[in-house]
C-alpha positions in Angstrom: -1.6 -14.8 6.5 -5.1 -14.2 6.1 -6.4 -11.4 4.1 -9.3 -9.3 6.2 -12.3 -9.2 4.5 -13.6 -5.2 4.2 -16.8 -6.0 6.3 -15.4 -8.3 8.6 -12.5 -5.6 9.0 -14.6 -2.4 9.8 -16.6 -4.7 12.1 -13.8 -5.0 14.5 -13.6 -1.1 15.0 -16.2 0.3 17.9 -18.6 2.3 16.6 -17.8 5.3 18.9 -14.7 5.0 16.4 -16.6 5.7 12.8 -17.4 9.2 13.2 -19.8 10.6 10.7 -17.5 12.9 8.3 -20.5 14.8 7.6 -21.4 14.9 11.2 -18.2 17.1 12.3 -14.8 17.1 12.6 -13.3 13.7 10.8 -10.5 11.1 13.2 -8.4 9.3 11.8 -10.3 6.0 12.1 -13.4 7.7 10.2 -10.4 8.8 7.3 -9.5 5.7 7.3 -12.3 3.2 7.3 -13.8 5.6 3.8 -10.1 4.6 2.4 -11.1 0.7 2.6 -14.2 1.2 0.6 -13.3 3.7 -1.4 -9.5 3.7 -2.3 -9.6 3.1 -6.2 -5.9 1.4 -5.7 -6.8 -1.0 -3.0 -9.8 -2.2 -4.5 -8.9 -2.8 -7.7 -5.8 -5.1 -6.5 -8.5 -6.8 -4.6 -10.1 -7.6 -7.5 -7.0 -8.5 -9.3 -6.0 -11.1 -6.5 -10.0 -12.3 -6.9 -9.1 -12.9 -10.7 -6.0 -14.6 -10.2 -7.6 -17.1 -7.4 -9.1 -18.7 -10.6 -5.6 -19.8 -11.7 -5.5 -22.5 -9.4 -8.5 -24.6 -10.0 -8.0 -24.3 -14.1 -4.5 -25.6 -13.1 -5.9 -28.4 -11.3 -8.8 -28.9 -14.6 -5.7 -30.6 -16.2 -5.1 -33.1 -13.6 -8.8 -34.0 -13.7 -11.0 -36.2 -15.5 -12.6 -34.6 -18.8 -15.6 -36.3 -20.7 -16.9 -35.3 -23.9 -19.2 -36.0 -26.1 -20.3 -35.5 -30.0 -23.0 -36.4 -32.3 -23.2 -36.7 -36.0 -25.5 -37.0 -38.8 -25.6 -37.0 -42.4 -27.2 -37.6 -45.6 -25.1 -39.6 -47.6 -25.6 -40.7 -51.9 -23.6 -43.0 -53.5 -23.5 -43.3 -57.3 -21.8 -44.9 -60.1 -23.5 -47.5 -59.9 -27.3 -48.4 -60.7 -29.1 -47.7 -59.2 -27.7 -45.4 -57.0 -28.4 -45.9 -52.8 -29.2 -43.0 -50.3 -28.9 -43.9 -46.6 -28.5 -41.6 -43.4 -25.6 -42.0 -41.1 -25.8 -40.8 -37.6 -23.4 -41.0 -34.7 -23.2 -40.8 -31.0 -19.9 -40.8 -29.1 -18.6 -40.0 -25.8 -14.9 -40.1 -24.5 -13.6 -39.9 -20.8 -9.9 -39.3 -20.3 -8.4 -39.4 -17.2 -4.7 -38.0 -16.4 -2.4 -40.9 -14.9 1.1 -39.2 -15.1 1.6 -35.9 -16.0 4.4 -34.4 -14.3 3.8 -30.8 -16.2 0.8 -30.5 -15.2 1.5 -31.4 -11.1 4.7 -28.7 -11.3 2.2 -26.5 -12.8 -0.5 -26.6 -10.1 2.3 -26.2 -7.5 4.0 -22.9 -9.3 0.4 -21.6 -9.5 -0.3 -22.2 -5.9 3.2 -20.3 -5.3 2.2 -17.4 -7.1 -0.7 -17.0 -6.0 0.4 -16.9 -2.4 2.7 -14.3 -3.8 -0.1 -12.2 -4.9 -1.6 -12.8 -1.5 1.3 -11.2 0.1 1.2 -8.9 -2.4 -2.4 -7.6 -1.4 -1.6 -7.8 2.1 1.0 -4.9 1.7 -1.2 -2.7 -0.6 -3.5 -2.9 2.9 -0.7 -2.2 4.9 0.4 0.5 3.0 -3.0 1.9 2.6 -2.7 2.3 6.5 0.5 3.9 5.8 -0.7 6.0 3.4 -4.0 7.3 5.6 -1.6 8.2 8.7 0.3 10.1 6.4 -1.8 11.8 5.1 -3.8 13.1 8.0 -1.1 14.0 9.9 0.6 16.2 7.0 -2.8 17.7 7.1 -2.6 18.5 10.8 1.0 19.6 10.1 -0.1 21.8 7.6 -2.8 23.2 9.7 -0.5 23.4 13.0 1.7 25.5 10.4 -0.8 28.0 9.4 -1.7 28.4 13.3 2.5 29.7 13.9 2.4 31.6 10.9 -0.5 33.6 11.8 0.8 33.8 15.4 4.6 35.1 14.1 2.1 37.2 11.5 0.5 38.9 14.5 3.2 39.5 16.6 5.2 41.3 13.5 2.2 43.2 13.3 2.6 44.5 16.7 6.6 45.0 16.1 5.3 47.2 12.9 2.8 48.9 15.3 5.6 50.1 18.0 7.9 50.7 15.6 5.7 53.2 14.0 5.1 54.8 17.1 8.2 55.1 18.6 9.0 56.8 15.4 6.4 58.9 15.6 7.8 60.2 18.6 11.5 60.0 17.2 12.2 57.4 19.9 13.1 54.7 16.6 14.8 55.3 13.0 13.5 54.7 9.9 15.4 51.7 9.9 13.5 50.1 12.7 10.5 50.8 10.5 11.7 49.4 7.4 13.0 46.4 9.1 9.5 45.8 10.8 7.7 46.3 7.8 9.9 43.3 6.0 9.5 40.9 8.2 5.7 41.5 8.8 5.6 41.2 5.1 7.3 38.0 4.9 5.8 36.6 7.2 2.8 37.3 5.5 3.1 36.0 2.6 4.8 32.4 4.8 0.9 32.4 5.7 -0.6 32.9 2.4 1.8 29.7 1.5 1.1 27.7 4.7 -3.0 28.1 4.2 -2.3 26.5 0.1 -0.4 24.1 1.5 -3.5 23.1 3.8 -5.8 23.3 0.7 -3.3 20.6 -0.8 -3.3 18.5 2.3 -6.7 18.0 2.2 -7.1 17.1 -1.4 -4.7 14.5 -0.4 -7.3 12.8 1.8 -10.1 13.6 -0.5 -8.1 11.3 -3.0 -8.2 8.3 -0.6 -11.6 8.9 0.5 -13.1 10.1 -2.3 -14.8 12.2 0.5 -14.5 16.5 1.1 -13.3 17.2 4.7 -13.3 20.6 5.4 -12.5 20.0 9.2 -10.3 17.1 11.2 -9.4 16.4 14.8 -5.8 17.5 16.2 -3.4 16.0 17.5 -3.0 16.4 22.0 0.4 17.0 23.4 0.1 14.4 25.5 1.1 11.7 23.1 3.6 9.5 24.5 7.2 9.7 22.8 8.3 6.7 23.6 11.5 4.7 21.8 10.4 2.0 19.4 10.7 -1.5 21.6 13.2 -3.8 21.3 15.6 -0.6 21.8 18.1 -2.5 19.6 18.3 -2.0 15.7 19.4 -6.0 14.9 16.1 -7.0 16.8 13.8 -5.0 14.3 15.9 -5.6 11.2 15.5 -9.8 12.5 11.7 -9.2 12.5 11.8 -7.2 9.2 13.4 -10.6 7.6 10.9 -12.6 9.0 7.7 -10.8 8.4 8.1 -7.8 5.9 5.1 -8.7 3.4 7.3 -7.9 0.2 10.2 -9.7 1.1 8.0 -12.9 1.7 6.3 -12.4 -1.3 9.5 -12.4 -3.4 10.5 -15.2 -1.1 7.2 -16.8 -3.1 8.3 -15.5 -6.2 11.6 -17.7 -5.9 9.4 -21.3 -5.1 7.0 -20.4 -8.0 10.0 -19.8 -10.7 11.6 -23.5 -9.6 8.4 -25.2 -10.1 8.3 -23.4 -13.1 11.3 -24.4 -14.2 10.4 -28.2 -12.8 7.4 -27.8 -15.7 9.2 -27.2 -18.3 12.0 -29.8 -17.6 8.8 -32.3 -17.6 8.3 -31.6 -21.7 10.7 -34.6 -21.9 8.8 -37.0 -20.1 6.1 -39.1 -21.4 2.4 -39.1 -20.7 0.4 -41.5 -19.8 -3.7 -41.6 -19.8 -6.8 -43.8 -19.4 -9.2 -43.4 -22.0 -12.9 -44.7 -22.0 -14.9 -44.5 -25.0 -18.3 -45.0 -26.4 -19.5 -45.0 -29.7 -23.1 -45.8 -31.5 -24.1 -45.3 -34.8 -24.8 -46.7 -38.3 -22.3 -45.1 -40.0 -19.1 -46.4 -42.2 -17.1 -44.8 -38.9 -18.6 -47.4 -36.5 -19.0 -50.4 -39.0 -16.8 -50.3 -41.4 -17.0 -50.5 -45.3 -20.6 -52.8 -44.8 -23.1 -50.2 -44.1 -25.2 -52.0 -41.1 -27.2 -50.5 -38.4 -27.0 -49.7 -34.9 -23.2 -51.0 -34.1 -22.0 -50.5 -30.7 -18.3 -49.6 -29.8 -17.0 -49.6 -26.2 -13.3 -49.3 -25.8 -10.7 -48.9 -22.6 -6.9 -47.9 -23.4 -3.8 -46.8 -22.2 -2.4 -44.1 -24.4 1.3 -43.5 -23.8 3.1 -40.4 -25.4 6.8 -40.5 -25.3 8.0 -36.8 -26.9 10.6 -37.4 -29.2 11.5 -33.9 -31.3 9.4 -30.4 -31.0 11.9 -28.2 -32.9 13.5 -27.4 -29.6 10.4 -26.1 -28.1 11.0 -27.6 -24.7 14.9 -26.7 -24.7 14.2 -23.6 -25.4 11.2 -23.2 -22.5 13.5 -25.1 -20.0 16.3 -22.2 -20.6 13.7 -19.2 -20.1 12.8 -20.6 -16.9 16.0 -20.8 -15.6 16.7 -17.5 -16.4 13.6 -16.7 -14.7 14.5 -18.5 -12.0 17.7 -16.6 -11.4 15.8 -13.6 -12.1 13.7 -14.2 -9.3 16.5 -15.1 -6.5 18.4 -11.8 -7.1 15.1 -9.9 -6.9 14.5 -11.9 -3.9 18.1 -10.5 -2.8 17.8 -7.3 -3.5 14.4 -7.1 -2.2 16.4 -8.4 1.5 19.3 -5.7 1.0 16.6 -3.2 1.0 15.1 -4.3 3.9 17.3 -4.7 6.3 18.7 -1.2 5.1 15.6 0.7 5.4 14.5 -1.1 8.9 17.8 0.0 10.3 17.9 3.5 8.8 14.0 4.1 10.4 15.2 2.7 13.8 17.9 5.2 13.3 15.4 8.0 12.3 12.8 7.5 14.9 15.1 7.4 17.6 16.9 11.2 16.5 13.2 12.2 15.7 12.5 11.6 19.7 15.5 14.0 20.6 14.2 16.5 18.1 11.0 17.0 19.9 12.4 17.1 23.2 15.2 19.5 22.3 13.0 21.3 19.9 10.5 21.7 23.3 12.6 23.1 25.2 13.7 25.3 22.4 10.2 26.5 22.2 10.7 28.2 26.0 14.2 29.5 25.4 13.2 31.3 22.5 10.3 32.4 24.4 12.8 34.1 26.7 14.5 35.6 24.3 12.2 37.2 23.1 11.3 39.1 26.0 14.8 39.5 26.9 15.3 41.3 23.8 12.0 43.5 23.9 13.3 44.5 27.5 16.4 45.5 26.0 15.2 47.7 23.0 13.2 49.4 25.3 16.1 50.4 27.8 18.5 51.3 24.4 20.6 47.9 24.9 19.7 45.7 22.2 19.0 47.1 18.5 15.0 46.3 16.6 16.6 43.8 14.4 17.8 41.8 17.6 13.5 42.3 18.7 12.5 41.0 15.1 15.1 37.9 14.7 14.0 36.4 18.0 10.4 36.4 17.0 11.2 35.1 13.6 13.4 32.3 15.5 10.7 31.4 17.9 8.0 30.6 16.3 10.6 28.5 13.6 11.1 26.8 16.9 7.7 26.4 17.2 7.4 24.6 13.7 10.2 22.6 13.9 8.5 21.0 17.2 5.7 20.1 15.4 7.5 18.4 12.5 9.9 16.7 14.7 5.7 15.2 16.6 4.7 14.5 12.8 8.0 13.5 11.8 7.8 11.1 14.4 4.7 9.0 14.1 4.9 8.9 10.9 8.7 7.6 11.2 7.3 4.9 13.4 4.8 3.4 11.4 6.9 3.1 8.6 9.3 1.0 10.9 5.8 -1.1 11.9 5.5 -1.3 8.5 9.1 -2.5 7.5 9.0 -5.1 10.2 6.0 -6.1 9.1 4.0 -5.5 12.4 1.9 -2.4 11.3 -1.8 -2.9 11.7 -5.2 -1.0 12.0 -4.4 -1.4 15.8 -2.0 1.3 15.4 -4.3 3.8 14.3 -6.8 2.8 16.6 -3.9 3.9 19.5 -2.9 7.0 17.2 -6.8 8.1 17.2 -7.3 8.1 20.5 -5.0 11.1 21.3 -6.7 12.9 19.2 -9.5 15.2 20.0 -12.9 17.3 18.3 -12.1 20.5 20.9 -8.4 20.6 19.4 -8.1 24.3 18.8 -5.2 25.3 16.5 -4.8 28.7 16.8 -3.9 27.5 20.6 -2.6 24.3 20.5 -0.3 24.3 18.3 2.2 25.2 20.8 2.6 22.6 23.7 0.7 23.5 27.4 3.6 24.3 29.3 5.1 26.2 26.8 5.8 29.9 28.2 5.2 31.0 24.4 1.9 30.0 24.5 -1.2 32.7 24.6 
């Protein structure tokens, strides 16, 4: 799999997409697109997987020829005798060795090549998860935000429960338990906002994190957003494609062929070595022509040298056995890494499918708890329900009213997870998230659904 270059990748996004965070309200394209530069995480694993490219060609350096070269000169005395002799010595030499069978070395090159594939796969689910990571945090922010907006609302109509109560005592129409009842739950609820608006405060530093951008405003999410079951309806289908294409479990997979040619390396201690070695040597020195000192002697040579490894205090025994347990290592990593795949895919399948019911039941909870409400007003007013009946419908409507918008939140970000667990989550996802969102979003509002009877 080819990993997107950060240019190349914002390229692909229209421009009408990258909205100016400074400009207005920040989309979740414009979040996301300041993650890729800026995420400290993602880019340093970039430049880790940069650094470790470099692994392959100096494992291939020791398959190739290497030529080197040294020159040498001294004064050199002799005495003892008389009278005594003084001559220079000088010496130029250059040797070429070429590699004809070295077995370590090919295993090596091939286990580097395996873990660096690994490490691709590796960087290709930091990206993924970066897109994971950006979802999430926007839409706990709009969560947050869409929490704040119910908490005032319950906060405001409390306030109007304190009011009557107050004033149907003042006319002795209400007890001073009425009161007292009214002025708990207004306080509560206060103080649920206070909570709710730090919570929003957090949310945010969450993208500033990512970003290393302030947002003080973001767009919100419509109603209309399709909830739709994940396709193929059935669990086996997505936990098949998880198998196939989850980018941790194919890096492990990597892992695995890395640690056997690994192991294949070490087994090749006990073989010999054979190279071709071309040398040259020039000089006037004792080195070149022996005990006679003469000048300007010329050496050329071509060999074979054959090393056959006999004894290395059980060096190579002892490398051959850590690789194997490396090896092993590795494949029940590799297994576990499965296990906990095909679990997790299954349980999200599971997870976005009950998330779907929650916001359709959790909808249409949203209208009878509307009704109730009423109902119960009507009947404190006519002496047949009791103020606490009046207060607990309130309180349970507008929990209603948050519970649908977890069960929305709950549910995208349920689904990319499963994208992501199958391996099939991409920046095209948030493009098709970002375009049901919108700049006029008004949360005090729309927080509650259009049709809902509740909204005011």
């Amino acid at each position: 799999m080819k990993i997107i270059g950060l240019v190349v990748l914002l390229s692909l996004f229209p421009s009408s997409l990258r909205a100016d965070v400074d400009a207005g309200r920040a989309n979740l394209m414009s979040v996301y697109e300041e993650a890729l530069m800026s995420d400290a995480q993602l880019l340093a694993a970039r430049h880790h997987y940069e650094s470790l490219k470099e692994k392959v060609p100096q494992a291939r350096a020791g398959l190739l020829p290497t030529l080197n070269s040294s020159a040498r000169s001294a004064a050199v005395t002799q005495t003892g005798s008389s009278p005594s002799r003084s001559r220079n010595d000088s010496t130029l030499q250059a040797n070429l060795i070429q590699p004809l069978f070295r077995a370590d070395r090919w295993f090596q090159l091939d286990a580097t090549q395996a873990t660096l594939s690994k490490d691709q796969f590796e960087l290709l689910a930091k990206e993924q998860l970066l897109i994971l990571n950006v979802a999430q945090a926007y839409f706990e922010t709009l969560r947050a935000l869409d929490r704040v907006a119910a908490s005032k609302a319950e906060e405001t109509a409390l306030q109007r429960q304190l009011q009557q109560a107050q004033g149907r005592l003042a006319r002795g129409a209400a007890s001073i338990t009425d009161l007292l009842d009214a002025k708990a739950a207004y306080d509560n609820a206060n103080a649920n906002r206070k909570l709710a608006e730090r919570k929003v405060h957090d949310a945010f530093g969450d993208l500033s994190r990512l970003t290393n951008r302030h947002y003080s405003a973001i767009e919100g999410l419509q109603h209309r957003l399709p909830i739709v079951a994940p396709a193929p309806g059935q669990a086996d289908a997505w936990v098949n494609q998880a198998v196939q294409q989850n980018l941790n479990l194919q890096a492990s997979q990597f892992s695995v062929v890395a640690a056997e040619h690994t192991l294949r390396q070490r087994k090749a201690g006990f073989a010999p070595t054979l190279d071709a070695v071309v040398s040259y040597r020039k000089g006037n020195s004792e080195v070149t022509s022996g005990a006679n000192y003469r000048d300007d002697i010329t050496q050329r040579s071509i060999a074979l040298e054959l090393n056959i490894p006999l004894y290395s205090g059980g060096m190579v025994r002892s490398q051959v056995r850590e690789a194997t347990e490396q090896l092993t290592r590795s494949q029940y990593e590799k297994e576990d890494r499965l296990r906990e795949t095909v679990l997790v895919t299954r349980n999200l399948h599971r997870t976005v499918n009950s998330d779907i019911e929650q916001v359709i039941a959790r909808r249409q909870s949203i209208q009878s708890s509307r009704a109730s409400v009423q109902a119960n007003q009507v009947g404190w007013e006519m002496g047949s329900r009791n103020f606490a009946d009046v207060l607990n419908a309130q309180r349970q409507l507008y929990n209603v009213v948050r519970e649908y918008n977890n069960a929305r939140y709950d549910y995208i970000i349920n689904t990319l997870k499963l994208k992501q667990a199958a391996g099939l989550l991409s920046p095209d996802d948030l493009v098709s998230l970002n375009s049901y969102l919108s700049g006029n979003y008004d949360f005090e509002q729309d927080f509650l659904p259009p049709d809902s009877p509740a909204r005011t």
